[in-house]
Every structure is written in C-alpha cells, then in structure tokens.
C-alpha positions in Angstrom: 0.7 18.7 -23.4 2.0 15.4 -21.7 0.7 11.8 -22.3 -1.9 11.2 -19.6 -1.0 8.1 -17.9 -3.8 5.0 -18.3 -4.7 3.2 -15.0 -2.3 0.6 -15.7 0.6 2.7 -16.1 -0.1 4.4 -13.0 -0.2 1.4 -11.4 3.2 0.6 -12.7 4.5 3.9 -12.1 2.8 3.5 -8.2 4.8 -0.2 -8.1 8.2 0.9 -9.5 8.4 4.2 -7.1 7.5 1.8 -4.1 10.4 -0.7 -4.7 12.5 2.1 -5.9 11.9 3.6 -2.3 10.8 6.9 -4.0 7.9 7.6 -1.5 8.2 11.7 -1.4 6.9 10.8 -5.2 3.4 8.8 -4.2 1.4 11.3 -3.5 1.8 13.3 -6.7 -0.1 9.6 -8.5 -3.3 10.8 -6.5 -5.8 13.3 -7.1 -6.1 16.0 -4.9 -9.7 14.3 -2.9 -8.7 10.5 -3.7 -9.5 8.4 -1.2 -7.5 4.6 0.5 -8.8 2.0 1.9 -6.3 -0.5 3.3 -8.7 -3.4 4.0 -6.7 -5.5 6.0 -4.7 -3.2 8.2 -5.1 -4.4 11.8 -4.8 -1.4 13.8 -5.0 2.5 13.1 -7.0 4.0 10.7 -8.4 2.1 7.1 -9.0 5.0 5.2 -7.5 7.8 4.2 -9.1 11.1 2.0 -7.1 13.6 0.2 -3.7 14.1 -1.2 -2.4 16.0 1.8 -3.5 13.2 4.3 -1.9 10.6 2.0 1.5 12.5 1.2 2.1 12.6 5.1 0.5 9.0 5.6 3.4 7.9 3.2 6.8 9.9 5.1 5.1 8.5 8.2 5.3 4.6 6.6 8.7 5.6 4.8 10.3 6.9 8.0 12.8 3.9 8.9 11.3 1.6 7.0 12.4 -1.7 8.1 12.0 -3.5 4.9 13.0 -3.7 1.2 10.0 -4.5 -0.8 10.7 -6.3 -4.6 7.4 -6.8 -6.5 7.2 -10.6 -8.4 4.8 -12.1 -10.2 2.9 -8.7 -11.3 -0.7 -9.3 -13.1 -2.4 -6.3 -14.3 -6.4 -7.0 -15.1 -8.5 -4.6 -17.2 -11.9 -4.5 -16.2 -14.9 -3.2 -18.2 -15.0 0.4 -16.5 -11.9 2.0 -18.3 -11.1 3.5 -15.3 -10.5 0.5 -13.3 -7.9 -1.9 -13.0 -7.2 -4.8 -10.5 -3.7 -5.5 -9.9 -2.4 -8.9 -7.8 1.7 -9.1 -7.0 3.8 -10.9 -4.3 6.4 -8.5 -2.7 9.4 -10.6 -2.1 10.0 -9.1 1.3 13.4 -8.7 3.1 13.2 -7.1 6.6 16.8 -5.3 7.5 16.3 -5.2 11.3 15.5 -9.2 11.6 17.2 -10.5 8.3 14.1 -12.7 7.3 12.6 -12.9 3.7 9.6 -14.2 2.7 7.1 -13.0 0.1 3.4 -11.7 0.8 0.3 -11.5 -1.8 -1.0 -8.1 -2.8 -4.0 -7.1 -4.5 -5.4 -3.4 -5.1 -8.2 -2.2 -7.2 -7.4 1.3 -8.5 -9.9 3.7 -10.2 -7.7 6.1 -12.0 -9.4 9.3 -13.6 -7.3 11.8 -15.9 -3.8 10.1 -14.8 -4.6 10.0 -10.9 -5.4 7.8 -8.9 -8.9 8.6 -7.4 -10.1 5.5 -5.9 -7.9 2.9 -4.3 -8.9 -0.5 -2.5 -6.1 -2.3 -1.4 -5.4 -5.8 0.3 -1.9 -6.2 1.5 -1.0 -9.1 4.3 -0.2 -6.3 7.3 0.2 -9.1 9.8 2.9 -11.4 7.9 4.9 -8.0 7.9 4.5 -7.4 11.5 5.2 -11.1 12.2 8.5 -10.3 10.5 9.9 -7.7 12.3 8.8 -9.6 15.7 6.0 -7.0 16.7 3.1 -9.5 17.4 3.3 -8.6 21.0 3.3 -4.8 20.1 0.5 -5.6 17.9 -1.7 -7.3 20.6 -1.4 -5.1 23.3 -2.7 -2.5 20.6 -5.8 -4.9 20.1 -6.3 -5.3 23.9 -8.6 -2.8 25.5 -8.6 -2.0 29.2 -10.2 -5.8 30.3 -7.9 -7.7 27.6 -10.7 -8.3 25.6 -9.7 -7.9 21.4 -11.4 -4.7 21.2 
C-alpha cells in the first residue's frame, strides 16, 4: 500500500505541479467533495465544491495561460490540528503576452485528510496578475453594473 502523503507534502506536491504546469494533475490532490475558496478573487465565483467542479475549474485557468509561475521564498507552518497546514510563498511571476515580471505574495491554508486535500482557503493577489496582462479595463467593466456603480 502507498505512503499517504502528510499535508505538507501535498502541499509541495500541489506547488511543484503548478510551476511544473502539470494542471490535468491537480485535481487528483483533492478529495472527491473538497471544497476552494479563493478569498481574494475579484470577479466570478469564490468557491468551488467537488473534485469534478475543480478538475474543469483548473483546464479552464490552464487554457492559454498567459503566465509562468516560479514559487520563492516557500514557508510551510504546522499548526496544532495535524491536518492543517498554512503555507505563505511569492510566485515570481513572468507574463508571456506583456513580458513583465514581478513577484506576488500567496498564502493558503490547506486541511488535508488521508492524502487529499479537503479544505482549501487560499489568498493569492488576482488583481497584480490582471494588472499585468493589462486587463484592468476588462476587469472594471466586469465590476460595473448597468448604472456604473461597482456592483
């Protein structure tokens, strides 16, 4: 029977398929009814439920992805509930289209439970990506309801 991962290796395991650009592998880190909440995300939906939803949630982001994402700077915290681990990294950032680099601060609270990920809370900066690729305007006008009002 195989070694069953501990939360921090799955975290690592989560990290290294991300910059690796292996994302048809993400989903098989969750369980089958885990659950995502991407705090910070400006627009769209925060959270996510089940493997399924997840697994297409992460062809849709894959699909040209317009940046190469190198994690730095990697801390891994151990909290008293074996399960959970807080992890804080910078993603040195390069975005193909625009040709701009800069790095971004991460951090995401995992609860991992038999080797999958069950629980995930994650703070990533959404907007200093969007800046990047020049999509502010895009980004408002999805903000913007019908009197041009933030809605």
């Amino acid at each position: 029977m195989p070694k069953t991962l501990s939360p921090r290796e799955v975290f690592h395991t989560l990290l290294e398929r991300i910059s690796a650009e292996r994302f048809s592998e993400l989903a098989e880190l969750y369980a089958p009814d885990a659950v995502v909440e991407t705090v910070f995300e400006p627009v769209g939906p925060r959270r996510f439920e089940g493997r399924a939803v997840l697994e297409a949630r992460f062809a849709e982001v894959s699909a040209g992805r317009p940046v190469r994402l190198t994690p730095a700077n990697v801390l891994v915290r151990e909290t008293d509930d074996p399960e959970v681990v807080v992890a804080e990294w910078d993603y040195r950032v390069h975005h193909r289209a625009t040709g701009r680099s800069f790095e971004t601060a991460n951090v995401q609270i995992l609860r991992v439970r038999d080797g999958l990920i069950v629980e995930s809370r994650d703070f990533h900066d959404h907007l200093a990506l969007i800046a990047a690729g020049g999509n502010l305007p895009q980004l408002v006008a999805a903000l913007e309801d019908g009197d041009g009002r933030p809605a």
